[in-house]
Every structure is written in structure tokens, then in C-alpha cells.
C-alpha positions in Angstrom: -64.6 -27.1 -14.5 -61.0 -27.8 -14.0 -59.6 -28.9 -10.4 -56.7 -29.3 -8.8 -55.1 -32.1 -6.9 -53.2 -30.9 -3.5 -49.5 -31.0 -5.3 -50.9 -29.1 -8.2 -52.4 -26.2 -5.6 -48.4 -26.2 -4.1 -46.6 -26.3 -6.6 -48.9 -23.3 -8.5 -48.8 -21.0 -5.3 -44.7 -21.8 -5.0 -44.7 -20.6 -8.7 -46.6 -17.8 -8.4 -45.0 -16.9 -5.7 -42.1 -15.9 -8.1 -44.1 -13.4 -9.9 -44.1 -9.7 -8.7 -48.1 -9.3 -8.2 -50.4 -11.2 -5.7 -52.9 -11.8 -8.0 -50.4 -13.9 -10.8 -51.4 -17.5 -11.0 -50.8 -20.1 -14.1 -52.1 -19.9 -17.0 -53.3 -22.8 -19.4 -53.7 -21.5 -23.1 -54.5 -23.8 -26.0 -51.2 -24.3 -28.1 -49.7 -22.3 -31.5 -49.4 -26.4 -32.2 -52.6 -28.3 -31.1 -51.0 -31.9 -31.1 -48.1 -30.5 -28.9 -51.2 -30.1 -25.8 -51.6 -26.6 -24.0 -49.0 -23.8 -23.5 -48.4 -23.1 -19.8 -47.2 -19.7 -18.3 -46.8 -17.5 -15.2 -48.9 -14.6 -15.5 -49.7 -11.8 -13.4 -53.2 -11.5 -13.7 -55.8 -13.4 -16.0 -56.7 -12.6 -19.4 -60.0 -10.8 -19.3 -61.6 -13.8 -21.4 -60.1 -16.5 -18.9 -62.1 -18.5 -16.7 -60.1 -18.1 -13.1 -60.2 -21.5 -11.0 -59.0 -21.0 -7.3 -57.9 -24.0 -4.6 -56.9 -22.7 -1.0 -54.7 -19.8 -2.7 -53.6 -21.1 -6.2 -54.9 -19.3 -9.0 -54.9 -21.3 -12.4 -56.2 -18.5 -15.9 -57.5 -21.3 -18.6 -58.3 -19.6 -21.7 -61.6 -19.5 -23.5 -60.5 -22.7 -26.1 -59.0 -24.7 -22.8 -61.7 -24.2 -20.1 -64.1 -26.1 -23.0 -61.7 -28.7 -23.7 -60.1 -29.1 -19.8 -64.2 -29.3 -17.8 -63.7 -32.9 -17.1 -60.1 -32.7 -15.9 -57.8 -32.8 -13.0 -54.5 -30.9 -12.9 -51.8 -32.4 -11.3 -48.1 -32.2 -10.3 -44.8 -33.9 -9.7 -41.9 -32.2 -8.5 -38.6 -33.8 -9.6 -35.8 -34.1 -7.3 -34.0 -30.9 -9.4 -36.8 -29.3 -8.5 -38.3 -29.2 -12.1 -42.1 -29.1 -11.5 -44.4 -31.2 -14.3 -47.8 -31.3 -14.7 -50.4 -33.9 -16.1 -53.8 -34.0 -16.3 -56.2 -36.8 -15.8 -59.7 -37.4 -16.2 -61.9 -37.0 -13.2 -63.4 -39.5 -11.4 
């Protein structure tokens, strides 16, 4: 299953914290164009397919297609000094 480094768990809850509903989270959907990666997005809630993956108050939806390809990953975070927020992910260790 997918995890989360610590600046991926902060910088999803200061995200989420934009959205209107407590239980909003990120959401990682496979792309309309596979070789562009995955499709990122604030959503309120999960889809009811989506697997939900929860670190000390993040919530991160990962569609049906993802949570196959993204089992052996770690999500992480960067935030620049705009405050722009980019995420990678990596294999796990």
C-alpha cells in the first residue's frame, strides 16, 4: 500500500485544509494521458472505488488503476519557497 513520508502527511492536511469538508484529502487518479503520470486533486471525500490511506490526519483517495500500480511506493513532498507544493514518489525501501 502507498505511504507517506512526514512532509507528504503536512503538506496533504495544509491542502486539505482548504477544502470545505473534514473528510477531503488528495486524491491520486491514473491520468487521461498515461505517459504524463497520475492526475492529482483535492477532493472532498473519496470515490467509492478508492482505496483511502491515512498518516496522523492526512487522507490520500488513490483510485482503483493507481492503488495497483502505487503498492510499492512512497509519496513525498517539497515545498518551494513560493509556497508551490510538489510531490514525487519513490520506491520503498
Amino acid at each position: 500500500m502507498l505511504t507517506l513520508t512526514e512532509n507528504a502527511t503536512t503538506a496533504v492536511k495544509n491542502l486539505a485544509a482548504q477544502l470545505p469538508a473534514d473528510t477531503g484529502g488528495l486524491r491520486i487518479s491514473e491520468a487521461a494521458a498515461p505517459e504524463t503520470g497520475y492526475a492529482l486533486t483535492l477532493a472532498t471525500a473519496p470515490e467509492p472505488d478508492d482505496t483511502v490511506v491515512e498518516n496522523e490526519g492526512a487522507r490520500v483517495f488513490v483510485d482503483p488503476v493507481a492503488t495497483i500500480q502505487l503498492d510499492d511506493r512512497v509519496l513525498d513532498a517539497r515545498v518551494a519557497e513560493d509556497g508551490s507544493v510538489g510531490f514525487a514518489l519513490a520506491q520503498r525501501r
